[in-house]
C-alpha positions, 0 to 999 in steps of 0.5 A: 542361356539360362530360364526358369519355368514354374510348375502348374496346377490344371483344371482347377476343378471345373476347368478341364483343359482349359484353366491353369494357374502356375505356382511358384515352383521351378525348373531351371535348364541351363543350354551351352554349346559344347564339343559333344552331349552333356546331361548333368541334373539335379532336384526332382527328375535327377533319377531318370536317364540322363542321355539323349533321351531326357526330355530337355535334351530333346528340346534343346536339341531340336531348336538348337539344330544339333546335340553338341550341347551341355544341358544342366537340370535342377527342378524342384517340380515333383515328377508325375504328380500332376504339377505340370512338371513335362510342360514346365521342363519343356518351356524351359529347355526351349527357352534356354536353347533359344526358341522364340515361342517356347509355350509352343514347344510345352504344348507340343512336348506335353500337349496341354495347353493350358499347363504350357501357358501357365508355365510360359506366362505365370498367374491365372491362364486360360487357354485353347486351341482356336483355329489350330493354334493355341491361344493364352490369356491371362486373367485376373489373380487375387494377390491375397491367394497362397495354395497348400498342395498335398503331394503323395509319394506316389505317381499318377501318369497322365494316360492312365488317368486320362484311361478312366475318363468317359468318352461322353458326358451329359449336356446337364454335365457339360452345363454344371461345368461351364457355371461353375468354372464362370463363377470360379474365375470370378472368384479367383480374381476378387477372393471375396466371390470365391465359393468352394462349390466353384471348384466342383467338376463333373467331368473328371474329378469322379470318374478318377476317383477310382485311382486315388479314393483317399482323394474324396476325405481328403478335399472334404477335409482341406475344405472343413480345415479353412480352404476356399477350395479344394481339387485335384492337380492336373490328371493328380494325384496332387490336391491343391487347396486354395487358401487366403494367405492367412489361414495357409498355415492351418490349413497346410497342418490339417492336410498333414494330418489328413495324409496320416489319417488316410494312410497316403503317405506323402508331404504337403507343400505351402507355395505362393501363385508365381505372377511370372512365368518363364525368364531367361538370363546369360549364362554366368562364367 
């Protein structure tokens, strides 16, 4: 069996571990039975070890109930940039292995829910744990929506971001945040509501900061450009800028521009919002 999973974008700014949206970047696994354990990967990820230990054969190979299988990868989700690249990996190899439920297996491999459910059902998700199991809806997405995604070179893991994070915020925090998120959501569903101050977050944003500075300049230039607004990708280091479709171009040459006028070397991506997520298809040949 073949599926394809789209990549993520968490939290949304004030969304912390409960929002996500997929975009239209993917990741393909391809899962056959075979006489003995073949890993063949190609894209984003192909540099890691290709045995046993890769996390779609792990997948694969706990729903399949053995190893004997040929695994193929191609993914076009930058690793460790906080595009949900794990969780949308993990959604696919379960699916292809044939799992019934592969968002679970997202969660449990990546342990976000909402990346997990962005990938396995596509759009605008929200998602949490409610009575220990994880529950998803999706919400309502403007079609007249495109994201500019800044992508540095560099790598952020999730622990290390995660490291810098309080262990207890302010109830006026926690207040700003539930507002904000409300207003969020209404405005990515009716583009006309959308304010950029609904992406503002007091929980995680600042406090990562410390481990990607340029990211301040660089969401205050994405919003000056033309965005309807701006914020970190996941733990980062991505930015994710929120634009109407026609003004992405402009707003994708200022982000390029802003990369060489803060020093952070790396590239800038204009991707549609996948309205679909994970699929499945018979293997060809």
């Amino acid at each position: 069996m073949r599926a394809r999973a789209p990549a993520s974008a968490a939290n949304l700014g004030p969304g912390f571990d409960a929002l996500a949206v997929a975009l239209d970047l993917w990741v393909e696994v391809e899962v056959k039975e075979h006489p003995h354990l073949e890993v063949v990967t190609s894209g984003h990820g192909s540099d890691l070890v290709a045995d046993a230990s890769h996390l779609a054969v792990r997948v694969a190979s706990e729903v399949a109930g053995h190893a004997r299988l040929s695994v193929r990868v191609h993914s076009d989700i930058p690793v460790g940039r906080g595009l949900g690249s794990s969780a949308a990996l993990a959604v696919a190899a379960a699916a292809a292995a044939g799992a019934p439920d592969p968002m679970h297996w997202g969660y449990r491999v990546d342990g976000h829910p909402e990346n997990a459910a962005a990938s396995s059902l596509g759009g605008l998700v929200a998602a949490t744990l409610a009575g220990g199991s994880l529950v998803a809806r999706r919400l309502p997405l403007d079609a007249g929506l495109r994201a500019v995604l800044v992508v540095p070179d560099r790598p952020l893991p999730t622990a290390e971001a995660r490291a810098v994070l309080p262990a207890a915020v302010p109830h006026g925090d926690a207040a700003f945040n539930l507002g904000h998120l409300a207003v969020l959501i209404a405005g990515l569903g009716d583009r006309s509501q959308l304010v950029p101050e609904a992406f503002d977050d007091r929980l995680h944003q600042g406090a990562r900061t410390v481990l990607f500075p340029e990211s301040v300049p660089l969401l205050a230039g994405l919003r000056a450009a033309g965005a309807l607004g701006a914020c970190w990708s996941g733990a980062g280091p991505s930015l994710l800028a929120v634009t109407e479709v026609d003004a992405a171009g402009t707003v994708a040459a200022r982000a390029r521009a802003l990369l060489g006028e803060t020093g952070v070397a790396g590239r800038v991506l204009t991707v549609g919002f996948a309205r679909r997520g994970c699929t499945t298809s018979p293997q060809v040949g």
